[in-house]
Each structure stands twice: as structure tokens, then as C-alpha cells.
C-alpha positions as CSV (number, residue, x, y, z in Angstrom):
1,X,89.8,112.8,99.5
2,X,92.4,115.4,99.3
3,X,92.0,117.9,96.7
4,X,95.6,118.6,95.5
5,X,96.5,120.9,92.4
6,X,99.3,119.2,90.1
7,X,99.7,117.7,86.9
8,X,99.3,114.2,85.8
9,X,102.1,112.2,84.3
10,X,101.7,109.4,82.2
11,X,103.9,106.2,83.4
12,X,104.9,102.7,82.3
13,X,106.5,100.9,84.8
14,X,107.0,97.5,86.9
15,X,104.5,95.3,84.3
16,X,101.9,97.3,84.7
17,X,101.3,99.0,81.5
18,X,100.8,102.4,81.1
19,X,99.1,104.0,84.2
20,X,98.8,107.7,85.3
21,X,100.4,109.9,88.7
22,X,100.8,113.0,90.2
23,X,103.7,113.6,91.9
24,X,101.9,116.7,93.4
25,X,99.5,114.7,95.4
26,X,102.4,111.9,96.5
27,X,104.1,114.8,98.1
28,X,100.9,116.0,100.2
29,X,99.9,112.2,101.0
30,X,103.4,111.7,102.2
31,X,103.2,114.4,104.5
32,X,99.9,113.8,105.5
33,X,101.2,110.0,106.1
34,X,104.3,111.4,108.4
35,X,102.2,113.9,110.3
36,X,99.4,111.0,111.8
37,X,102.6,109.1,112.3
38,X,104.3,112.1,114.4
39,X,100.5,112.1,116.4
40,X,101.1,108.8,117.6
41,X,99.3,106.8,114.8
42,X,101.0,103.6,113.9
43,X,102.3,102.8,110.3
44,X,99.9,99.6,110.1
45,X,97.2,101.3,111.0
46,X,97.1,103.4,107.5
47,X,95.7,102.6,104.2
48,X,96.5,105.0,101.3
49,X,93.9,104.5,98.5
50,X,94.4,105.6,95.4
51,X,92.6,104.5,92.2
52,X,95.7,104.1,89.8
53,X,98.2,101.6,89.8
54,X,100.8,104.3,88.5
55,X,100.0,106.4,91.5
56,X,100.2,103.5,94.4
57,X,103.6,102.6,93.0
58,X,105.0,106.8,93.1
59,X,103.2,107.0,96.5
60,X,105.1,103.4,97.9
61,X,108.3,105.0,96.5
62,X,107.7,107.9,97.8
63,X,106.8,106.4,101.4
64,X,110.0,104.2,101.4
65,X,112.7,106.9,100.5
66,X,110.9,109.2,103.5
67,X,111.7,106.3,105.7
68,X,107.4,105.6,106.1
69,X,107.1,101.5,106.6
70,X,104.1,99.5,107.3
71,X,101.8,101.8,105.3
72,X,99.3,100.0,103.0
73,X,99.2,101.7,100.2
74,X,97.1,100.0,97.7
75,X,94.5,100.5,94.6
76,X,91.0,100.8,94.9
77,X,90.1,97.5,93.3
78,X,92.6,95.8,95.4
79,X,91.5,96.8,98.4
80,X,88.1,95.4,98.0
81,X,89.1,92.1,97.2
């Protein structure tokens, strides 16, 4: 868990409905993402869980346009199938 102040948005995007994010805590995931990468951790060797689907897709994005690959990011519900 990483307690992050920030505001949540309200989204609708890719088929999914309406679905909430916080571009706040993208940002410090991100980071947090490229800073184990920097230590040597390997891309497929991170999960990113996050219990909206609004918030996996801004996180993905997010990952992607930093140049982050191989990252699961995923919802909580998916990840335990």
C-alpha cells in the first residue's frame, strides 16, 4: 500500500464503463516502478495491483509513455483468477 494524497477522477474509457483514478498515485507508482527497475529489478518481475479498472488502464498508460515494459499491472480481481 502506498498512501498517496490526490484526487480521484471519474473515467469512462476502453468498454469498461465508468471506473475511478488518481493520476496522483499513477505518478508515485511509476516512479516507484522505475526506481526497483534502476536497482536491478527486472520489469517481469513486478505486479502493480490496483483495485479499479480505471486506475490499471492510467497506470499501463502511464508505464508505457515512461518507456516501463513487462510490468503486470492488473486489478485485484484479476489477479486472483
Amino acid at each position: 500500500m502506498v498512501p498517496v494524497c490526490g484526487s480521484e477522477s471519474r473515467t469512462k474509457g476502453l468498454g469498461l464503463g465508468y471506473s475511478w483514478s488518481n493520476f496522483t498515485e499513477c505518478g508515485v507508482i511509476v516512479r516507484l516502478v522505475a526506481k526497483m527497475i534502476e536497482q536491478g529489478v527486472e520489469g517481469k518481475s513486478i505486479s502493480v495491483l490496483t483495485t479499479y479498472s480505471g486506475q490499471r488502464v492510467a497506470i499501463s498508460e502511464h508505464l508505457l509513455n515512461c518507456g516501463i515494459q513487462d510490468v503486470l499491472c492488473s486489478t485485484v480481481d484479476s489477479f486472483q483468477v
